[in-house]
C-alpha positions in Angstrom: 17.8 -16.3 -18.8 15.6 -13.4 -21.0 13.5 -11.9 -18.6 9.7 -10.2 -19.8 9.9 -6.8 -21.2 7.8 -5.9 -18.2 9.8 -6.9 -15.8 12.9 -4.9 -17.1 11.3 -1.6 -17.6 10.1 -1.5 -14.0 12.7 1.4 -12.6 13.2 0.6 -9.0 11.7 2.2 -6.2 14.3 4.8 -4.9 12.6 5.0 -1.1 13.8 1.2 -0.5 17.5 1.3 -2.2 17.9 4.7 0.5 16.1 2.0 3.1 19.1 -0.7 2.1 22.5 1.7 2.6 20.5 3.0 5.9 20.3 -0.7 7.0 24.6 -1.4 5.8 25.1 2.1 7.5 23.6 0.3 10.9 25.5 -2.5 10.7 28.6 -0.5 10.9 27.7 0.6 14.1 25.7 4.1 12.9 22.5 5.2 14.3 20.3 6.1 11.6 16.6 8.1 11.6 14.7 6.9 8.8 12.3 9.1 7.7 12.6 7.5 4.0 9.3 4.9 4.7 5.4 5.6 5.0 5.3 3.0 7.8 3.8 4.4 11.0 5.6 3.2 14.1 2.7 2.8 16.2 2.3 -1.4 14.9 -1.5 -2.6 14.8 -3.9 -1.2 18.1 -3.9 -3.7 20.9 -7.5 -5.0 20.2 -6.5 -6.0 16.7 -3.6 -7.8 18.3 -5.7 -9.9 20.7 -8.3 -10.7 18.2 -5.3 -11.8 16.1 -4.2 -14.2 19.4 -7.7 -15.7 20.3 -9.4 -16.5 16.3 -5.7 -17.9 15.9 -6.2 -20.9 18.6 -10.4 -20.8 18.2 -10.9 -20.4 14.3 -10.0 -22.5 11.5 -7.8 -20.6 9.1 -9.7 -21.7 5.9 -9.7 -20.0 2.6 -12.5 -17.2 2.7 -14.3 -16.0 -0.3 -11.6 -14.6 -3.0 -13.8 -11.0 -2.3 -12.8 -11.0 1.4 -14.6 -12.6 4.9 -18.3 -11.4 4.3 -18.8 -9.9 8.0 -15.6 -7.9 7.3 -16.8 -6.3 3.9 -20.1 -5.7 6.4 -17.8 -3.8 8.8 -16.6 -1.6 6.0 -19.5 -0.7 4.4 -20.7 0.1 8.3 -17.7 2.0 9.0 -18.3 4.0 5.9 -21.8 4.6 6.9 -20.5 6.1 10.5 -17.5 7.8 9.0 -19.0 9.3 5.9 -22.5 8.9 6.0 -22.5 6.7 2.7 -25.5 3.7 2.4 -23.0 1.5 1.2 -24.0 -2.0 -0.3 -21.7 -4.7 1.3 -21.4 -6.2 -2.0 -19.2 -3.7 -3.1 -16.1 -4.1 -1.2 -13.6 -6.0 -1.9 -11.2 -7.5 0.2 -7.7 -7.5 -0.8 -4.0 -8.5 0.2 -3.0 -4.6 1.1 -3.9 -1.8 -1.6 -1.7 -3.0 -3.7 -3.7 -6.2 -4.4 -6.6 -3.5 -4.5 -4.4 -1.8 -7.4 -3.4 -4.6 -9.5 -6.8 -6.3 -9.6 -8.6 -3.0 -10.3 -5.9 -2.2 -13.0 -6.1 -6.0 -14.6 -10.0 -5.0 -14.8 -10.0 -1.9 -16.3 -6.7 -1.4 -18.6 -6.3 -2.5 -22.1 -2.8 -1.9 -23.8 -2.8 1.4 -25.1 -5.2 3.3 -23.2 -4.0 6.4 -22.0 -4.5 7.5 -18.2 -3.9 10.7 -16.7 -1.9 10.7 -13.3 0.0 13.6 -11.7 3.5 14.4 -11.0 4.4 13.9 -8.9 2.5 10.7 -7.4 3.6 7.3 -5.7 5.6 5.4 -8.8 4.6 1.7 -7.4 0.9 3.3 -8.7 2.5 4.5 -12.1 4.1 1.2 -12.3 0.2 -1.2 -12.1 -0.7 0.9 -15.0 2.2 0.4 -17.0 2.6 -3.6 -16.0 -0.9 -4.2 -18.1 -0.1 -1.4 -21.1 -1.2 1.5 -20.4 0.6 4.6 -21.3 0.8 6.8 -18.7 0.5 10.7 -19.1 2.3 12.7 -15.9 0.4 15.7 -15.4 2.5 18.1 -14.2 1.4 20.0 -10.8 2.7 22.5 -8.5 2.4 24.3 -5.3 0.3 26.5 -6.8 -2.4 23.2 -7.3 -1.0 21.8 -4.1 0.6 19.1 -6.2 -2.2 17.9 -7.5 -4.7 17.3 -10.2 -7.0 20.2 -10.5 -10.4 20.3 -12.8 -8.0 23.0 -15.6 -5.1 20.4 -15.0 -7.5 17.7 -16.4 -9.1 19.9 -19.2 -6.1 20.8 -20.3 -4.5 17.2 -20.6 -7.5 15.2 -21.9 -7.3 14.2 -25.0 -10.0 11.1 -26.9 -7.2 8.5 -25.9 -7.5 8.9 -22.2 -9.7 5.7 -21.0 -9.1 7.0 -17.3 -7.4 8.9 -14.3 -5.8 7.6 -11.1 -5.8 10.3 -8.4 -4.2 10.1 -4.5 -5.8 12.1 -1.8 -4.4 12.4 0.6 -0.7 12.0 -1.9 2.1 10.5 -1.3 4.7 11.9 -1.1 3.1 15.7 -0.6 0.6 15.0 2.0 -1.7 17.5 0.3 -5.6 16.7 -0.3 -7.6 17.4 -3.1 -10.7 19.6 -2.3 -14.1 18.5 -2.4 -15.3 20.3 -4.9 -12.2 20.2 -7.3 -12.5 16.4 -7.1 -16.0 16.2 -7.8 -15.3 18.8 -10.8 -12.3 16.5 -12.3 -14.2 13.3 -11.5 -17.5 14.4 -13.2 -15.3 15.4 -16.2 -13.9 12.0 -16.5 -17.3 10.8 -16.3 -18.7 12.9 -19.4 -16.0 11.2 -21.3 -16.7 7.8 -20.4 -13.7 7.4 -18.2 -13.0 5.7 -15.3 -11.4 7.2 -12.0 -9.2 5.6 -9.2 -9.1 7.2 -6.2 -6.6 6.3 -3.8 -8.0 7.0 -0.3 -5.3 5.2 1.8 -4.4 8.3 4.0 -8.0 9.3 4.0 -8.4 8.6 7.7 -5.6 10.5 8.2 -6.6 13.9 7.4 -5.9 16.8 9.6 -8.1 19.9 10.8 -7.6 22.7 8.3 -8.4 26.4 9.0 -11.9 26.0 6.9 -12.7 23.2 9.6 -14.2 20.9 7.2 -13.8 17.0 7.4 -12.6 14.4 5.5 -14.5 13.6 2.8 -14.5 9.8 0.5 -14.8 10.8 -3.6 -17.8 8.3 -3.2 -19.9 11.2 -1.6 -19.2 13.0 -5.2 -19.0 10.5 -7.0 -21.1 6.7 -6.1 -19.4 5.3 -9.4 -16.1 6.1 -8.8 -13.7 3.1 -8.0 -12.0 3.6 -4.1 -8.9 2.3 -2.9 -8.2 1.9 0.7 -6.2 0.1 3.5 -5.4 -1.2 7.0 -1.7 0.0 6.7 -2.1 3.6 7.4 -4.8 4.8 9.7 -5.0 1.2 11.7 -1.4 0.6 11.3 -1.3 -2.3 10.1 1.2 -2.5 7.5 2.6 -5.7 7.7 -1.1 -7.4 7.8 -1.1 -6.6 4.3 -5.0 -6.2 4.1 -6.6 -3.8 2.2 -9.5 -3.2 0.0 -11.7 -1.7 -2.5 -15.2 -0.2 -3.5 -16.4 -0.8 -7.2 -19.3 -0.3 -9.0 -21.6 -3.4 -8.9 -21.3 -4.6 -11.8 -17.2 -4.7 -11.7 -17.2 -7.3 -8.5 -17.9 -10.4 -10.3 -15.3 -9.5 -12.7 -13.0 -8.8 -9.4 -14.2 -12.4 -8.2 -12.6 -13.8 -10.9 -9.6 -11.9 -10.9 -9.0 -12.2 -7.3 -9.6 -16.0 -7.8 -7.1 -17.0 -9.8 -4.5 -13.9 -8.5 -4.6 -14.6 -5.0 -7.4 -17.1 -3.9 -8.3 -15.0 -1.2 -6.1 -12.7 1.1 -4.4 -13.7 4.5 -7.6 -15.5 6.5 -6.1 -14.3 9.5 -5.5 -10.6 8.9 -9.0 -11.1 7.8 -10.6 -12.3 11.0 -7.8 -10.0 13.6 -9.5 -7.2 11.1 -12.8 -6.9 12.5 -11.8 -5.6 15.8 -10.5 -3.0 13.6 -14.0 -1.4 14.0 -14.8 -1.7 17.5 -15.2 1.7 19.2 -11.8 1.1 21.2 -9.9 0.7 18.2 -11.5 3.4 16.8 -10.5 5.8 19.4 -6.7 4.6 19.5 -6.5 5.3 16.0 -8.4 8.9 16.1 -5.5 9.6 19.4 -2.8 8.4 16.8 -4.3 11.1 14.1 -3.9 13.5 16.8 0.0 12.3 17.3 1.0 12.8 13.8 -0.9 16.0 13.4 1.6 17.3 16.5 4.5 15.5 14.6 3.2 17.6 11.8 4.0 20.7 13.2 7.3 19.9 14.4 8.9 18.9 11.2 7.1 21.9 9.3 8.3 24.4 11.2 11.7 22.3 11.9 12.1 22.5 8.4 10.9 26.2 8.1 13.8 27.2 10.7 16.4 25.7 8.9 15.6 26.8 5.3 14.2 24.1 3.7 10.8 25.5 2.9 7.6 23.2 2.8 6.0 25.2 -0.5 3.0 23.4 0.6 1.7 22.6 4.2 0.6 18.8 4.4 -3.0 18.7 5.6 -3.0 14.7 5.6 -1.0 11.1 5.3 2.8 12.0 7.4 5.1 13.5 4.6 6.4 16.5 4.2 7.4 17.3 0.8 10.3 20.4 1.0 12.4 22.2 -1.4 16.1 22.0 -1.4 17.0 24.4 -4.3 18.8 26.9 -1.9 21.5 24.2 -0.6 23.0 24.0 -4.4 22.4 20.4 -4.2 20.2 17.9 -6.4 17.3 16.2 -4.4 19.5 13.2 -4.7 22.9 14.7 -3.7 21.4 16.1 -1.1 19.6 12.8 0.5 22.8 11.3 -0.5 25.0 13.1 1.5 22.3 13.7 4.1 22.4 9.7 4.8 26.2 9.2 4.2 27.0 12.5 6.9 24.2 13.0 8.9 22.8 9.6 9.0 19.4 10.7 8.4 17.3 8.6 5.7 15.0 10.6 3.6 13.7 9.8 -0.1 14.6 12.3 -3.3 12.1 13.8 -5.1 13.2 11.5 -8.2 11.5 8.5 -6.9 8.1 10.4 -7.4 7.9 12.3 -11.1 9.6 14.3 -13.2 8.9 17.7 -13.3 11.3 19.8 -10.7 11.6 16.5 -9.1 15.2 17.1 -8.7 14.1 19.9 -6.1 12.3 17.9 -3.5 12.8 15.4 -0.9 10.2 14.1 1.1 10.1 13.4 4.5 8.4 10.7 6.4 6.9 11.9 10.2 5.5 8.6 10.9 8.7 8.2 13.3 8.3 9.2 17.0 8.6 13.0 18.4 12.3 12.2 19.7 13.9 11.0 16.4 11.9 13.5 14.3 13.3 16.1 16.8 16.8 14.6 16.5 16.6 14.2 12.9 15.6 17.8 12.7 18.9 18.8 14.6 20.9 16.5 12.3 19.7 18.6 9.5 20.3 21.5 10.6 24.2 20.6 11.7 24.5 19.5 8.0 23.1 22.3 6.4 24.4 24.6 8.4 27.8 23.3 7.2 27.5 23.1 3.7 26.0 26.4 3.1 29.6 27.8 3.5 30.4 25.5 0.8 27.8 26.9 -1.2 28.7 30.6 -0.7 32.2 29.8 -2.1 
């Protein structure tokens, strides 16, 4: 059988192949922390739940709209009203089957082989991967701790050229946890815009942003920019990964062209998840969710300064999302040796640096926190056993 081009230039995603040997490690009897998946372990807030039970027995679970149940593209445009103070027209959101369904349907909209579109490096490669699938060519802009490891508004000077046709930008990122400021994003975003290019914002982690020492809160790139194209989710901040329900905020004019899309992708996403979804937005939820923000923040602080003790610096502190993105230069071991050798020995799961970019990619590893304060605190210990005994190796 001859597979698509496509399909056989899609490298695979290094996070899950560490998430398979952790699972064979199990069935051998090993206890392993896996800190190599952005899945919170907290599962969807009760009142989601019950909603979930009761529309399952009371509501017919018809196909909806292929943009999403109306009242629940109400909700979001209310909950971005409360949240960020945005008068948002309901008939911009888009409902979608996670933000990956968000991705691919914006992506099918916007990308024509060819065009050129600025992302940085690193960034989360199933992103780098919906640009490619419809031609795009894909220009890594290299970051570093110095720009947080991200896109700044010099970055994007510097890289544009009359090819780009857009940018896709994370904030919070995956895998650094790091957020772009405010004002840097409305600087790159209003560049993009004076060249007639289009920006994705990937906002997934948004509602988990943490206090920094300026105090100032989380902000949507729709406050700087009404035109710019949003992608969000009910995996991270509501926990609800396996719901796979997500969704997106276009420009007017782009939602009948996501109709269509979206109607002959999908139909419509899960009619359930859907309906369980607008208890999502009840005050109750609200404030399990905000107590769960406050839970990873703590977790936050343990693994930093976990890591810190044991000499694996975090060149940047995460201000958002639950990674930790640390160096391992100083053990003499790859990013991949290391995580390698870390699972094998230690029987702690993490995800190399390689899964993410390219440049000094073979330095980092990132960490996932969204695992509870004893196995972080375990795995921490773990890691400290193991690199306590290699270093002698090292020396030699």
């Amino acid at each position: 059988m001859k597979f698509s081009e496509r399909a056989l230039s899609i490298s695979p995603f290094i996070a899950m192949e560490f998430g398979n040997r952790a699972a064979a490690l199990e069935t051998q009897g090993h206890r392993v922390i896996k800190l190599n998946i952005g899945e919170p372990d907290f599962g969807a807030p009760a009142p989601v739940v019950q909603a979930m039970q009761e529309v399952l027995t009371t509501t017919p679970m018809t196909y909806t709209s292929a943009l999403g149940l109306y009242p629940l593209r109400q909700a979001i445009a209310r909950y971005y009203e409360t949240t960020y103070g945005l008068d948002l027209d309901p008939s911009r959101v888009v409902v979608t089957a996670g933000a990956s369904a968000a991705l691919l349907l914006v992506t099918a909209a916007l990308v024509n082989p060819g065009d050129h579109v600025l992302v940085s490096d690193p960034s989360y490669p199933c992103n780098r991967q919906f640009l490619s699938s419809f031609g795009a060519e894909v220009k890594l802009v290299p970051t570093s701790a110095e720009t947080r490891f991200q896109l700044n508004a010099d970055l994007v000077r510097e890289h544009w050229s009359r090819d780009v046709r857009g940018l896709m930008i994370a904030t919070p990122s995956n895998p650094t946890g790091t957020s772009i400021p405010i004002d840097e994003l409305a600087a790159i975003c209003a560049h993009a815009r004076s060249n007639n290019a289009w920006r994705i914002v990937d906002e997934i982690y948004l509602g988990l942003t943490f206090p920094t020492s300026a105090g100032s809160p989380a902000q949507t790139a729709l406050s700087v920019d009404p035109d710019a194209i949003v992608i969000n989710s009910f995996s991270k901040y509501f926990g609800m990964t396996g719901w796979r329900l997500g969704w997106c905020i276009v420009p007017s004019e782009m939602t009948p062209i996501m109709e269509r899309l979206a109607q002959n992708y999908f139909i419509c996403p899960s009619s359930l998840a859907q309906h369980a979804a607008l208890a999502a937005f009840e005050p109750e939820t609200i404030a399990i969710c905000e107590s769960r923000r406050n839970e990873l923040n703590d977790r936050r602080s343990l693994v930093v300064h976990g890591l810190e003790r044991i000499g694996l610096p975090v060149p940047v502190a995460p201000d958002g999302a639950f990674y930790v993105y640390f160096s391992v230069r100083d053990t003499g071991m790859s990013a991949m040796v290391f995580c390698k050798r870390v699972l094998e020995e230690a029987h702690v799961a993490l995800t190399p640096g390689d899964d993410f970019g390219e440049k000094d990619a073979t330095e980092y590893v990132r960490l996932s926190y969204a695992a509870s304060i004893p196995e972080l605190s375990e795995a921490l210990v773990r890691l400290e056993r193991f690199v306590a005994q290699t270093r002698p190796l090292i020396a030699l």
